[in-house]
C-alpha positions as CSV (number, residue, x, y, z in Angstrom):
1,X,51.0,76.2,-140.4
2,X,52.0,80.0,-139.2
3,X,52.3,80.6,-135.9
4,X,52.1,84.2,-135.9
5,X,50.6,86.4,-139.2
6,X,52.9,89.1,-137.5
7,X,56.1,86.9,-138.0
8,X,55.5,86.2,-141.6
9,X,54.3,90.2,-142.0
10,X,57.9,91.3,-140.3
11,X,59.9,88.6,-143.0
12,X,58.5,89.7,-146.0
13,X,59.2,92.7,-144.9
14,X,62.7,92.0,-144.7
15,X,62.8,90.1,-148.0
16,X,61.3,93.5,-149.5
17,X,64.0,95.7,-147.8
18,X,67.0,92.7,-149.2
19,X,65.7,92.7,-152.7
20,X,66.9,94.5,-155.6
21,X,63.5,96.7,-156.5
22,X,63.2,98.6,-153.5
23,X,64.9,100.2,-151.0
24,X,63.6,100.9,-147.2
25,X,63.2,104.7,-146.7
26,X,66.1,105.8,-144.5
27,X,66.8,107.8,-141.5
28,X,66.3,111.2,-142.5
29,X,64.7,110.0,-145.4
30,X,61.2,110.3,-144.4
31,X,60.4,113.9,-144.5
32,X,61.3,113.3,-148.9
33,X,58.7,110.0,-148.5
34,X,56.1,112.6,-147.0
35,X,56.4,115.2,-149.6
36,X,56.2,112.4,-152.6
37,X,53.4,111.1,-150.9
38,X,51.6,114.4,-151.3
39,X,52.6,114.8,-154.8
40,X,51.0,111.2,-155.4
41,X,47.9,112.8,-153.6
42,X,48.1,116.0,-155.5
43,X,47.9,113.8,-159.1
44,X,45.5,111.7,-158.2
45,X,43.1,114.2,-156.0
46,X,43.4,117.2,-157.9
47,X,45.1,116.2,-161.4
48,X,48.1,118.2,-161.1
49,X,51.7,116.9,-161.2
50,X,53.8,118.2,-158.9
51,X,57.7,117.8,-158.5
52,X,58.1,116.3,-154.8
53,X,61.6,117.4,-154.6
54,X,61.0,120.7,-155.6
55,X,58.0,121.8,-152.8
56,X,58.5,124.7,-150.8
57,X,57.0,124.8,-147.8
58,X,54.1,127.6,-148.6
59,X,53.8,125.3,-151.8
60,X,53.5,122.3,-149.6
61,X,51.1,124.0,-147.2
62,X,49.0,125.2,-150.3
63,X,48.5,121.7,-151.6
64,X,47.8,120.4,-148.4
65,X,45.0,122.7,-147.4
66,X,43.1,122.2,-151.0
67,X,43.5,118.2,-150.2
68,X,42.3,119.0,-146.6
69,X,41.8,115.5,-143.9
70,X,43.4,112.9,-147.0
71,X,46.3,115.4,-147.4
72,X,47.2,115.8,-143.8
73,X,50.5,114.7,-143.1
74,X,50.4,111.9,-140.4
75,X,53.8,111.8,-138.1
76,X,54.8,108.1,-136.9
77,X,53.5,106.4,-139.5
78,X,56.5,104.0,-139.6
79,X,54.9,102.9,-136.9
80,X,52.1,101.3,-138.9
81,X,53.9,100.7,-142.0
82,X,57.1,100.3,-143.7
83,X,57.8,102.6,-146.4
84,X,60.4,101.9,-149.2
85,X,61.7,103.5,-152.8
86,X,61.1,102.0,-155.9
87,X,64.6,101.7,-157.5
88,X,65.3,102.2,-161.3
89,X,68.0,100.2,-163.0
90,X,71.1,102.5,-162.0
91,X,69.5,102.4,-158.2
92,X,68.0,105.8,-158.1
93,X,64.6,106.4,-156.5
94,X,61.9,106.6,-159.2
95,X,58.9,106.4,-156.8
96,X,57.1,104.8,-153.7
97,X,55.3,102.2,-152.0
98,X,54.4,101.2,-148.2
99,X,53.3,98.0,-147.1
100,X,51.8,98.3,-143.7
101,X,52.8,95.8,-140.5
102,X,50.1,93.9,-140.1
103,X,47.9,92.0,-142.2
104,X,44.3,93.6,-143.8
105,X,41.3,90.6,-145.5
106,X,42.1,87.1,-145.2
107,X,45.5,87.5,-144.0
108,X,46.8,89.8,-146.8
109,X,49.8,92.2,-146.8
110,X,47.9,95.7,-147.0
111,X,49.9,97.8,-150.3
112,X,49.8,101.9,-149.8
113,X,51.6,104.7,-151.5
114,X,52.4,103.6,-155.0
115,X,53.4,106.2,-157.2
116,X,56.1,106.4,-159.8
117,X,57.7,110.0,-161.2
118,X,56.6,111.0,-164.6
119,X,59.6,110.7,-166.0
120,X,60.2,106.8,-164.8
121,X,56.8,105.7,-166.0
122,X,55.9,102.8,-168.9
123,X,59.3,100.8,-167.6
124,X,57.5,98.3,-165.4
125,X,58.7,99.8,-162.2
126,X,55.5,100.6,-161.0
127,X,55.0,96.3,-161.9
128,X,57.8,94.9,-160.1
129,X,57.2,97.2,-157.2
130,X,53.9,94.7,-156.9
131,X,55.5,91.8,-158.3
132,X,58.1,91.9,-155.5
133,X,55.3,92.6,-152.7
134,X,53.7,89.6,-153.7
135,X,56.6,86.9,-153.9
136,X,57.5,88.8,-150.4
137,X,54.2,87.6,-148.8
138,X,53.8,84.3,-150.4
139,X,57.3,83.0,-149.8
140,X,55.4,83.4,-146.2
141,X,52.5,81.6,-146.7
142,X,50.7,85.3,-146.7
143,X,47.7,85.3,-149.5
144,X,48.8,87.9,-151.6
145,X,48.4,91.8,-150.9
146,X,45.4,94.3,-151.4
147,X,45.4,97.7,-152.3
148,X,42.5,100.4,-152.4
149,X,42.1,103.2,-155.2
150,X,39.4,105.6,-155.4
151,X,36.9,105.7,-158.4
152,X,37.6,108.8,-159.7
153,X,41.3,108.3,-159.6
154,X,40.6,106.6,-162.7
155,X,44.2,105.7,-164.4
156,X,45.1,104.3,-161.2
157,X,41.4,102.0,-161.5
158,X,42.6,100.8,-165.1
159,X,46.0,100.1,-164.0
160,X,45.2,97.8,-161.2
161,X,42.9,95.6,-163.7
162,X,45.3,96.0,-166.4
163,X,47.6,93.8,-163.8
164,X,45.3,91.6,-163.7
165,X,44.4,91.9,-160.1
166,X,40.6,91.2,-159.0
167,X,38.3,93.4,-157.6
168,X,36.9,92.6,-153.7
169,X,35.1,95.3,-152.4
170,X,34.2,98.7,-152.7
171,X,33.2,99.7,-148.7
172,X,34.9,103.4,-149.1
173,X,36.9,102.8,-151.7
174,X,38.0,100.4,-154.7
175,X,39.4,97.4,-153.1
176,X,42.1,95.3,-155.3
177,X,43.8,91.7,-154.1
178,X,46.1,89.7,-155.7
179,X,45.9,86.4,-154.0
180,X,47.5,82.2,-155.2
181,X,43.6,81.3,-155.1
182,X,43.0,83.8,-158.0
183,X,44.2,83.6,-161.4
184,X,45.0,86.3,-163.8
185,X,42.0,87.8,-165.4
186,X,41.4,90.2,-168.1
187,X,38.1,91.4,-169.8
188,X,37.8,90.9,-173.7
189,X,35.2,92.7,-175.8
190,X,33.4,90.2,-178.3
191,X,30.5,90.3,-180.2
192,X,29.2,93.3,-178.2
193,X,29.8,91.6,-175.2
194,X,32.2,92.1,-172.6
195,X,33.7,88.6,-171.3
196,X,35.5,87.8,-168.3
197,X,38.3,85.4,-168.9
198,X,40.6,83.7,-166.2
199,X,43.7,82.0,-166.6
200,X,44.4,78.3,-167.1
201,X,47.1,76.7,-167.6
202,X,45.8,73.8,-170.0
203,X,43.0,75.6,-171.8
204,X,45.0,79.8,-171.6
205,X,42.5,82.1,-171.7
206,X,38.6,80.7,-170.2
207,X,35.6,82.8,-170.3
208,X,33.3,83.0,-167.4
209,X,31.1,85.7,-167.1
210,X,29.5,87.3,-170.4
211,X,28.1,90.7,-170.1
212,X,25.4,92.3,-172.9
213,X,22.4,94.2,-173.1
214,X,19.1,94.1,-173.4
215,X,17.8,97.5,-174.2
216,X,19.0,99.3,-171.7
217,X,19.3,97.0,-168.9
218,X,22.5,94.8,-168.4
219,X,21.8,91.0,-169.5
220,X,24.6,89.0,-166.8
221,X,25.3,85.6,-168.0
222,X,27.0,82.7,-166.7
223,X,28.8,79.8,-168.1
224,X,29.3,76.2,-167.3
225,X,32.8,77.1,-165.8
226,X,31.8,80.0,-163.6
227,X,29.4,77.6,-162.2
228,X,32.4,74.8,-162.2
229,X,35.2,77.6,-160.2
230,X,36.1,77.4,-156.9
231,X,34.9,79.3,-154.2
232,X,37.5,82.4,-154.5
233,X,36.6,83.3,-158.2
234,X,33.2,82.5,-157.6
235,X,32.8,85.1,-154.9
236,X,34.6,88.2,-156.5
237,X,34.4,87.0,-160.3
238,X,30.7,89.7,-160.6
239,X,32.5,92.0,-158.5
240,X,35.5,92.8,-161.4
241,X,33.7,92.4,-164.2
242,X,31.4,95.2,-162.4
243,X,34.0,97.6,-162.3
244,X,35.1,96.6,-165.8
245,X,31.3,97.5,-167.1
246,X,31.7,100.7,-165.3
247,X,34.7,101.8,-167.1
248,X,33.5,101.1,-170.8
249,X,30.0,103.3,-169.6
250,X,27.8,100.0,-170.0
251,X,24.6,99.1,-168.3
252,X,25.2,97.9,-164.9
253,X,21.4,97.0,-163.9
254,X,19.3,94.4,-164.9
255,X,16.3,96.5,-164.5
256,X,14.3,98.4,-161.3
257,X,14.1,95.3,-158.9
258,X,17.4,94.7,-159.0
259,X,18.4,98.5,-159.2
260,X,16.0,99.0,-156.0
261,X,17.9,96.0,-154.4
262,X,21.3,97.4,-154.9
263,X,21.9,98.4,-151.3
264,X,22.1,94.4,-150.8
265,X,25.4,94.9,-152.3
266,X,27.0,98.2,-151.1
267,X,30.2,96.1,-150.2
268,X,30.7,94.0,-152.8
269,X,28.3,91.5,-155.3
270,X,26.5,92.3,-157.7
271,X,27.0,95.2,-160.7
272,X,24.0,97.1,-159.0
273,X,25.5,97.5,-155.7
274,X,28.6,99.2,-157.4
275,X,26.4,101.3,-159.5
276,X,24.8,103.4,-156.7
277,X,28.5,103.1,-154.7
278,X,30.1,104.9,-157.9
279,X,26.9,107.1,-157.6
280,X,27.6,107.7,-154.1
281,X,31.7,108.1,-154.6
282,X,31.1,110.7,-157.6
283,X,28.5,112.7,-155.5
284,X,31.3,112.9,-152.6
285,X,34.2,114.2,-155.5
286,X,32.1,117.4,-156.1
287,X,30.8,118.6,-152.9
288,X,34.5,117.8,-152.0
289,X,35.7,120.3,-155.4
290,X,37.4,117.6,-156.7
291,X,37.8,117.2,-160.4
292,X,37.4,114.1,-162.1
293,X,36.3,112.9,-165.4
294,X,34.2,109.7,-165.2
295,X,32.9,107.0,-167.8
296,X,30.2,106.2,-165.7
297,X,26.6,106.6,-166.6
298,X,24.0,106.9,-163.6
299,X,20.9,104.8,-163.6
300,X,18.2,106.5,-164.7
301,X,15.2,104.5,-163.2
302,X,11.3,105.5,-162.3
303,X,10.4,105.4,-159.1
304,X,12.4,104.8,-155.4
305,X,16.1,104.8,-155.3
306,X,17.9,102.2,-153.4
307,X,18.5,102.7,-149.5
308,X,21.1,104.8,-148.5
309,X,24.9,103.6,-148.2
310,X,27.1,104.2,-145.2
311,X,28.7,107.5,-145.4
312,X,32.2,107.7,-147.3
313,X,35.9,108.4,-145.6
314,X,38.8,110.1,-146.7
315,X,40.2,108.8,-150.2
316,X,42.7,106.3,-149.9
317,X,46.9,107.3,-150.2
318,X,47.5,105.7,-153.8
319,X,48.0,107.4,-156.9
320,X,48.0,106.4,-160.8
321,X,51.9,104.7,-161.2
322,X,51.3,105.4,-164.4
323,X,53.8,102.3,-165.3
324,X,52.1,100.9,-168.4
């Protein structure tokens, strides 16, 4: 039994800074973690790459003004979180990642910041980066880590499902968590349908959720070992396949009560409640300027949209790794 969530934060810390894969940011060091920061913004914001290392400060300034309150530059934020490099195999920095010092959910380390160069990308780096968060906090007893990515950042969205992690929330942004109570999952088209599959160790790949359609309303089905899972796939098993629906352009209602419910689930839940977030998230990226190019179809139902949602906040500081 932990004592103190604090302690076990502040050692997997130091197993982070002690392991081969990353290196804490150094004194002197964090004006260069700033500036590839904004460069992670600047991709994932604006879809421009821009060489961190190369920003002059009326470049810098420029970028920072066209990202306005989500590309303000925040001084003392080691205070709040613990920054390190993501190391290639000769040692060299390659990218970023901050994991803040305390814990965010049930007891998770909270994951910021991950971006990897261009150049370094499709090595795994990006992957062991999270790899190595995650043995950090579980050699603990911490559940796992979350992470947040916004909608229309969306190689960073396919990214964090195609590493299998589960989707728990979407409040003001794309919640992620990797967690020991969750197995792997991945999303396999068959038949016209898309299935959600989880991990097992004696059966491999088991299919729980079954999405299809019916006309042009989303037809959700469940089988017998959805019904059979344990409390932590149960809850967040509609929530990712959601999210994956939303990325192949499927239907994500199951027809007007359910679309006129969807406020029920602005947090999490149910494919609906995600539809009119993404709705909401998409209608924040233009008036904001921002380009984005989305998969997403909106609802198009007769008569009263759902309630309103809780108004949006700045977009979250993680980019696309772009580490295949």
């Amino acid at each position: 039994m932990l004592r103190s969530w604090g302690a076990a934060v502040e050692r997997a810390q130091e197993r982070l800074a002690a392991g081969p894969r990353l290196r804490a940011v150094g004194p002197g060091e964090e004006r260069r973690f700033a500036l590839w920061d904004l460069a992670s913004l600047v991709e994932g914001e604006l879809g421009e790459r821009v060489d961190p290392d190369g920003l002059a400060p009326p470049a810098e300034r420029g970028w920072r003004e066209r990202l306005g309150e989500s590309g303000r530059e925040w001084p003392g934020g080691e205070l709040y979180r613990r920054r390190y490099w993501i190391q290639d195999e000769a040692g060299a920095a390659v990218g970023t990642v901050a994991v803040d010092n305390w814990t965010k959910g049930p007891s998770q380390l909270a994951v910021s910041s991950l971006y990897v160069t261009p150049a370094a990308r499709g090595r795994g780096l990006a992957a062991a980066a999270l790899d190595a968060v995650y043995e950090a906090a579980t050699a603990e007893g911490l559940p796992g880590f979350r992470l947040e990515a916004h909608w229309t950042w969306q190689p960073a969205v396919r990214y964090y499902l195609r590493r299998g992690l589960w989707v728990v929330g979407w409040k003001h942004s794309l919640s992620f968590a990797r967690m020991p109570q969750l197995p792997l999952q991945r999303v396999r088209e068959e038949d016209g349908r898309l299935l959600l599959l989880v991990a097992d160790r004696s059966r491999g790949w088991v299919p729980i959720l079954a999405a299809g359609r019916e006309g042009r309303w989303l037809r959700l089905d469940e089988t017998a070992d959805y019904r059979g899972c344990d409390g932590w796939v149960h809850e967040y098993a509609r929530s990712t396949l959601a999210l994956c629906l939303a990325l192949a352009g499927r239907p994500m209602v199951r027809g007007p009560q359910w679309w006129s419910e969807a406020w029920r689930w602005s947090e999490a839940g149910e494919p609906e409640g995600l539809a009119c977030r993404i709705e909401e998230f998409e209608r924040a990226a233009r008036a904001a300027g921002r380009p984005f190019a989305s998969p997403y179809r909106p609802v198009a139902v007769p008569g009263p949209t759902p309630d309103a949602v809780p108004s949006l906040g700045p977009s979250p500081q993680l980019a696309d790794s772009g580490d295949g």
